[in-house]
C-alpha positions in Angstrom: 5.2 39.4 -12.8 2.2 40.5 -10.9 3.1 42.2 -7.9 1.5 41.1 -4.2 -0.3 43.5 -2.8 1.0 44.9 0.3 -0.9 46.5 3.9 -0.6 50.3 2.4 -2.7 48.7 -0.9 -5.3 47.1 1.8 -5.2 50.8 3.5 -5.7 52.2 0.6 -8.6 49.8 -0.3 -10.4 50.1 2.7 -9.8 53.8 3.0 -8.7 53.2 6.7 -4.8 54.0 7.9 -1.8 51.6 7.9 -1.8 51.5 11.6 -5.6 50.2 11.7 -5.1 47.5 8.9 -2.0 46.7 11.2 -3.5 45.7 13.8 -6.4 43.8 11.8 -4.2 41.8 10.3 -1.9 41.3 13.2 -4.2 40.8 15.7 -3.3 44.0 17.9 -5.4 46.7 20.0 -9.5 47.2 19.2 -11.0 48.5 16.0 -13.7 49.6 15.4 -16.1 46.5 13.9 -17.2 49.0 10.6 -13.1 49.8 10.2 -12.2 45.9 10.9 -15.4 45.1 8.1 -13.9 47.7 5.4 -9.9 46.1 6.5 -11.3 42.1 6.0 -12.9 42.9 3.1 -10.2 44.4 1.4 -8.3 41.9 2.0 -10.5 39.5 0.2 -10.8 41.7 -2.5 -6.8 42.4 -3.3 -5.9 38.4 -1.9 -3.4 39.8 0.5 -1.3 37.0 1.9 -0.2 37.9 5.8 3.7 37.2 5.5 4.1 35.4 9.2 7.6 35.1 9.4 7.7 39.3 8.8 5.2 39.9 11.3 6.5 37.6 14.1 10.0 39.4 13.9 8.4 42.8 13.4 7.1 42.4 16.7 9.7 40.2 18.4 7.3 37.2 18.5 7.5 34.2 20.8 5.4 31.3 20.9 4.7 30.1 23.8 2.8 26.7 24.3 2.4 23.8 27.2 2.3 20.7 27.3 0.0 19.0 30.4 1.2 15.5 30.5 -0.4 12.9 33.1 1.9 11.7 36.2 2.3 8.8 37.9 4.0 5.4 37.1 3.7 5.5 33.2 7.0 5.5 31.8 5.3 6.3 28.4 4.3 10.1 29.4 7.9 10.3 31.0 9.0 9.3 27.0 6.6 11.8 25.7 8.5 14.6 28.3 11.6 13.8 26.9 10.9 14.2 23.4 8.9 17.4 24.6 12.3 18.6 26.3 14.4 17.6 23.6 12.3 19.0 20.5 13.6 23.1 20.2 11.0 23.9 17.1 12.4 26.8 16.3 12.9 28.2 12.7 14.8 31.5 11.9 13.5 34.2 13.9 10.3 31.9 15.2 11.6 31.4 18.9 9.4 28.8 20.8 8.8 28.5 24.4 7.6 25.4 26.1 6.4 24.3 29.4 5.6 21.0 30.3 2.8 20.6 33.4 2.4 17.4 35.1 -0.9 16.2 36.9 -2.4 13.0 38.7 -3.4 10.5 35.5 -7.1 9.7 35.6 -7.9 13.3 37.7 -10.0 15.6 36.4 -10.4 17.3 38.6 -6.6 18.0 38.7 -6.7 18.4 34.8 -9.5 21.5 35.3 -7.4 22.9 38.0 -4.6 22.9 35.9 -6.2 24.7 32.7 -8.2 27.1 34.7 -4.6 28.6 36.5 -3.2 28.4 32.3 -5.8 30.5 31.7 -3.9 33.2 34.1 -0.5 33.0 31.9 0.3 34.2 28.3 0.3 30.8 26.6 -0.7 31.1 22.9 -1.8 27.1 22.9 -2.3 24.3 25.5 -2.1 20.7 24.9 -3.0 18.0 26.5 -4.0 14.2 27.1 -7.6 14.0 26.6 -9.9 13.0 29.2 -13.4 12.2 29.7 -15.1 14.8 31.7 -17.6 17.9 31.8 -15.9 20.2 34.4 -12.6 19.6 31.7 -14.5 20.6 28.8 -15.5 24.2 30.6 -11.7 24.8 31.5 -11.1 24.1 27.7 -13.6 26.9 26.8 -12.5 29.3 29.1 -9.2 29.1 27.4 -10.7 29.0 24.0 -12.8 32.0 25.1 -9.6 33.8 26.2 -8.0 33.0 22.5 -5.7 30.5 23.4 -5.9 27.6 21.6 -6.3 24.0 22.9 -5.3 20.8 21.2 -5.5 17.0 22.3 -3.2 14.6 21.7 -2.9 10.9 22.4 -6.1 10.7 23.8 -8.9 12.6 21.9 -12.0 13.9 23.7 -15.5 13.1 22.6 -16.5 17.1 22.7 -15.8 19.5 20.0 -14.2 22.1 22.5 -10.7 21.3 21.6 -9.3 22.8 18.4 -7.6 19.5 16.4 -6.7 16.2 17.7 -3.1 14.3 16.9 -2.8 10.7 17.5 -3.6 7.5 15.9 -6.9 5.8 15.7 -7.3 4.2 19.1 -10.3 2.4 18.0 -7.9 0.9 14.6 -5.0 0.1 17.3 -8.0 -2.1 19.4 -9.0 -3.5 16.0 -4.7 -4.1 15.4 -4.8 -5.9 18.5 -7.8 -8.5 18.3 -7.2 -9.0 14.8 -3.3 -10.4 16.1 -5.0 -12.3 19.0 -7.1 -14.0 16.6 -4.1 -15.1 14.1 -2.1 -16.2 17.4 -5.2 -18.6 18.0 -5.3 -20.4 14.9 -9.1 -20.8 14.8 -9.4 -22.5 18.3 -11.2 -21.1 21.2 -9.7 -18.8 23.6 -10.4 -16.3 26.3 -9.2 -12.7 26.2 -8.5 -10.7 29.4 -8.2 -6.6 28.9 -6.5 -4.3 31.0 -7.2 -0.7 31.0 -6.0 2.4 32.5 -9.2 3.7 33.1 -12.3 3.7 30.8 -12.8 7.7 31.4 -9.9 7.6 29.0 -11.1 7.4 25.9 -7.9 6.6 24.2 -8.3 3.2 26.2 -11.9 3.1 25.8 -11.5 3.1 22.3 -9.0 0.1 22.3 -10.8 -1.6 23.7 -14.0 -1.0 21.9 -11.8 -1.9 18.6 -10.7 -5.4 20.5 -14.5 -6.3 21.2 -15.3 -5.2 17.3 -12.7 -7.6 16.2 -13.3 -10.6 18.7 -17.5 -10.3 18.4 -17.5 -13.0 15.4 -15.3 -15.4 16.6 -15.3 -18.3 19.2 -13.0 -16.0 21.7 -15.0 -14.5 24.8 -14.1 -11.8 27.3 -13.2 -12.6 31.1 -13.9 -9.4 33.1 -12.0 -6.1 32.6 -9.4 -5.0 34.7 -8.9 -0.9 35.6 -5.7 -0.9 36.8 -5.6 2.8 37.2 -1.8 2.9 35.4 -0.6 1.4 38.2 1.9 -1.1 38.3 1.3 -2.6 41.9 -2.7 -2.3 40.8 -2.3 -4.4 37.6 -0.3 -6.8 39.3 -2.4 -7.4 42.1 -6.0 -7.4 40.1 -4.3 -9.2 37.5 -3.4 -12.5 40.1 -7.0 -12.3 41.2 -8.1 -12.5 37.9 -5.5 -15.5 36.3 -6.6 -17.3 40.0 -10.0 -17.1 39.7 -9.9 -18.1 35.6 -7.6 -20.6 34.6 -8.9 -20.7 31.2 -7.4 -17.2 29.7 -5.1 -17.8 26.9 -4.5 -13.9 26.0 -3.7 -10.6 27.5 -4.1 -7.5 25.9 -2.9 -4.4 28.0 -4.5 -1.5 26.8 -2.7 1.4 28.6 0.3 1.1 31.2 1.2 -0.3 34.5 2.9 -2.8 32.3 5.5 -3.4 34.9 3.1 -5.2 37.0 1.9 -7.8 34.4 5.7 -8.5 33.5 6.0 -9.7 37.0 3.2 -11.7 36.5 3.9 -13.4 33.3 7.5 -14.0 34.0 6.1 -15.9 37.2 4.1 -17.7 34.4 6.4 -18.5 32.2 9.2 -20.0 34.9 5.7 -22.2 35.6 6.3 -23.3 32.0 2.8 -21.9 30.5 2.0 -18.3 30.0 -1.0 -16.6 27.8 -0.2 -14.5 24.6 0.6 -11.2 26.2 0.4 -7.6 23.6 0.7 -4.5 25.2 1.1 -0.6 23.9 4.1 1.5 24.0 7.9 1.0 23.2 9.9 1.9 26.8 12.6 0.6 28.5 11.1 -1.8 30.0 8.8 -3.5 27.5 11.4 -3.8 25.2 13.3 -5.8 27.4 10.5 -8.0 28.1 9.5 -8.6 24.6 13.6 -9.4 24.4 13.0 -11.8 27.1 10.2 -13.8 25.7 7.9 -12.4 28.6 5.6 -10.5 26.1 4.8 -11.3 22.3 3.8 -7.7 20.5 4.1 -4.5 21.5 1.7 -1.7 19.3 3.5 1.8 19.5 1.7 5.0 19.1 5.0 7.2 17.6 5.0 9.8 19.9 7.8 11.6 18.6 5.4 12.0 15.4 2.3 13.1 17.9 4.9 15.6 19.6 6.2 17.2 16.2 2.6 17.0 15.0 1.1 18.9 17.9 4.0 21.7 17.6 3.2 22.0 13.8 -0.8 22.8 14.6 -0.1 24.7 17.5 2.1 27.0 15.6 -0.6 26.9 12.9 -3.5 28.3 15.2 -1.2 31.0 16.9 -0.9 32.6 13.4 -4.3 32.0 12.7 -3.2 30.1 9.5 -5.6 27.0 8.6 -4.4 23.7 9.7 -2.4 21.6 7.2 -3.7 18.3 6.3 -1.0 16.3 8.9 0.1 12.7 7.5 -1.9 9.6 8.9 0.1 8.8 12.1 0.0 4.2 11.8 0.8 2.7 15.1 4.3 0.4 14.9 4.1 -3.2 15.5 7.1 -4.8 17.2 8.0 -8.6 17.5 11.0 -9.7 19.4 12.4 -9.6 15.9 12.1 -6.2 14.4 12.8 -4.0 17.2 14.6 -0.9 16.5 17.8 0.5 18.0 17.1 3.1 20.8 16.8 6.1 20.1 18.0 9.1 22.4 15.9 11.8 22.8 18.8 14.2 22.2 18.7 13.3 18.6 15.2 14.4 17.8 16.6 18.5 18.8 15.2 20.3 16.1 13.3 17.5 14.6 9.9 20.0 14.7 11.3 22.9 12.9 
């Protein structure tokens, strides 16, 4: 059996010392760009395969990686903190460390802020909720520029700055959505009313740009969107206006949170004895209790434990400046009253990345 070649054969090869084809190949200290031309080419020339897992415990290796998650009212993001919390993706002697940074949902301006002071700490990779928004994209490329690497997830960004995206296909989970509303109307006429977060997201933008694909050929019209800012108290209040004002919606589809608020609503709705068809996104607390209830009829779930485990796996990837791994398809779930799942605590999913 042919034996792999090692750093002293790439030394050897390139005519260069072991210490300067070490820190090449590990990424340490300057060399000189003829020395680092001889090193790279050797190594194409004798196929040397870097051994990671060697290298990270020769030199004590820790990743470390954060997580900026959007705050406010969204008990989503406070799910996608605890699986955060609860994931440890450590393997062997591969320690991880990971933050988690919270700022204001729908601010970029807090989002910038927030990757321009990363940019000050030893992080190895950043992720983050995407967000529509030019002074964004320069923080991204200051920490790209710096070597860190950047990732979205969730909610993608229309920009190439960011390394990879993880998440579903917002634009399929808008098409999910209108394709349901149309089989809930049977073929008869109907009016749909949309609810964002806010259409700088583009996760939400892209729902909702999949809703209006689905809907264009069919007799079911549009009465004006609602930004409720993720807000429950904002959703509520815009959506009473709304229902006042147009008595002839007969669906609901609730493209990012401040779900709490239109619960209120419906259930005000249904005690009134008539209530549109009502599908939101996200399995928490309490949507699950409202689609229990009768109060709601689908619910389209993003997985984020997958999007979290995903995320971990590329940003482990780019930190060993390995290529990225073809990640399987995350499909959004689709709950009715009758298939829920049993709740699942966080606490289980420990380890789940490794």
């Amino acid at each position: 059996m042919k034996r792999a070649p090692t750093l002293v054969d790439v030394a050897t090869r390139a005519g260069v010392s072991y210490a300067t084809v070490d820190r090449v190949v590990n990424g340490r200290g300057s060399v000189a760009e003829k020395s680092r031309a001889s090193v790279l080419q050797a190594v194409a020339d004798l196929g040397y395969i870097r051994n990671v897992a060697a290298a990270n415990l020769a030199q004590r290796r820790i990743y470390r990686f954060c997580f900026i998650i959007p705050e406010g009212t969204n008990a989503f993001f406070d799910r996608v903190c605890d699986i955060v919390r609860a994931m440890h993706p450590s393997a062997g002697t591969d320690p991880v460390q990971l933050v988690i940074e919270r700022v204001a949902a729908f601010d970029p301006a807090a989002l910038a802020a927030c990757l321009t002071a990363l940019a000050e700490r030893p992080f190895d990779g950043v992720a983050l909720v995407g967000l529509s928004d030019a002074g964004v994209d320069d923080a991204i490329g200051a920490l790209r520029d710096k070597g860190v690497a950047v990732l979205t997830m969730i909610s993608d960004m229309p920009t190439p700055a960011r390394d990879a995206y993880v998440g579903i296909d917002n634009v399929t989970a808008g098409r999910t959505a209108g394709a349901l509303i149309v089989l809930s109307h049977g073929g008869r006429a109907g009016r749909v009313l949309p609810i964002v977060g806010a259409l700088s997201a583009r996760d939400h933008a892209d729902r909702l740009s999949g809703l209006r694909e689905t809907l264009a050929p069919t007799d079911l019209t549009f009465a004006p969107l609602i930004e409720g800012l993720d807000r429950h108290e904002v959703v509520e209040a815009r959506l009473r206006a709304a229902l006042a004002a147009d008595r002839s919606i007969t669906a609901i589809y609730s493209a990012g949170a401040g779900n709490a608020g239109l619960i209120r609503v419906v259930a005000e709705m249904s005690e009134a004895g008539r209530r549109p068809i009502v599908m939101i996104h996200e399995l928490t607390p309490r949507s699950r209790a409202a689609l229990e209830d009768g109060l709601i009829d689908v619910i389209i779930d993003q997985r984020p434990e997958d999007e979290v485990a995903g995320t971990l796996t590329l940003l482990r990837c780019l930190a060993d400046r390995r290529p990225l791994p073809q990640l399987p398809q995350i499909v959004p779930a689709i709950y009715l009253r009758e298939n829920l799942p049993a709740a699942v605590d966080p606490a289980l999913l420990k380890g789940s990345a490794a």
